[in-house]
C-alpha positions as CSV (number, residue, x, y, z in Angstrom):
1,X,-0.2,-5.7,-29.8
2,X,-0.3,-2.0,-29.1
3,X,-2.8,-0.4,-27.7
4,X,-4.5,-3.7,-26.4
5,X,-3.7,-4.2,-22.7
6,X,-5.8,-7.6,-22.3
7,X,-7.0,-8.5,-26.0
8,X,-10.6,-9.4,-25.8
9,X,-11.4,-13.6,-27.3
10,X,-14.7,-12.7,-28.1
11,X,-15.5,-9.0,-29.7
12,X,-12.2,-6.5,-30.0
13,X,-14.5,-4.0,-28.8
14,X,-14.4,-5.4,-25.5
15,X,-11.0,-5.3,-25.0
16,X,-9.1,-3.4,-22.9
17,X,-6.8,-0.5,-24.4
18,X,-4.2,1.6,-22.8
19,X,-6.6,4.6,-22.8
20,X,-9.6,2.7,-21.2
21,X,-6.5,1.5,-18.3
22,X,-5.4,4.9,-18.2
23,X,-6.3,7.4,-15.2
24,X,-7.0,11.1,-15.8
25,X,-4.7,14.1,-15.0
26,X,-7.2,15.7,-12.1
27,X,-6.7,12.0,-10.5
28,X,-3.5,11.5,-10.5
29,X,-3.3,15.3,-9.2
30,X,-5.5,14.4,-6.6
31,X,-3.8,11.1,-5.6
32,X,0.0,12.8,-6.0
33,X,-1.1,15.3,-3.0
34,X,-2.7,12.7,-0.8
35,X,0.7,11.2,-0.8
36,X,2.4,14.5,-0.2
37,X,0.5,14.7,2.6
38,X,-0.3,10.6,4.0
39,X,3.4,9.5,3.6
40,X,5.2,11.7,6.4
41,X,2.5,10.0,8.6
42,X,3.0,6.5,7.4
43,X,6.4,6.9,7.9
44,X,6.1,8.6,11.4
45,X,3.9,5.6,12.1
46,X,6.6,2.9,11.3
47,X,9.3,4.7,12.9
48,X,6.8,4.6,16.1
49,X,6.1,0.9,16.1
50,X,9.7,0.1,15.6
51,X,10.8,2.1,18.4
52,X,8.5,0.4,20.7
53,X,8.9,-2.9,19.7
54,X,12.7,-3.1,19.4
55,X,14.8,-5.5,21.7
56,X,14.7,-9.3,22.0
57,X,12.0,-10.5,24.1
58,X,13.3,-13.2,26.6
59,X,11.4,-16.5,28.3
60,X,12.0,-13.9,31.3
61,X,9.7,-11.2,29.6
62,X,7.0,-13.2,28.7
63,X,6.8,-14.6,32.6
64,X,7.0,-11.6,33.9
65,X,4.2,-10.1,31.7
66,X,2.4,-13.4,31.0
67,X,-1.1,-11.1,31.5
68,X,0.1,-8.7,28.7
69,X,1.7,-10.5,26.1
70,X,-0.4,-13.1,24.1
């Protein structure tokens, strides 16, 4: 089966092979950093939400703030 991905039905030339699915170096290079860089903020992100939304929220808390909370 090697180096067809998704064998073509109709003309082998159509068919996609590990090299057409394949990215080039400069692109993973370029994706590798905007991960080095994007993740820390993602994760300072999640940690945030968490934070603010932890606790149980009670019949109590939804009276209270029935304006707020939808």
């Amino acid at each position: 089966m090697f180096p067809f991905l998704m064998p073509s039905s109709i003309s082998p030339t159509s068919s996609l092979t590990v090299w057409d699915a394949s990215a080039s170096h400069y692109t993973l290079n370029i994706l590798f950093f905007a991960t080095v860089l994007m993740m820390p903020v993602v994760m300072a992100y999640t940690t945030w939400v968490y934070r603010v939304m932890r606790g149980k929220v009670t019949v109590e808390d939804i009276q209270k703030n029935n304006n707020v909370l939808y």
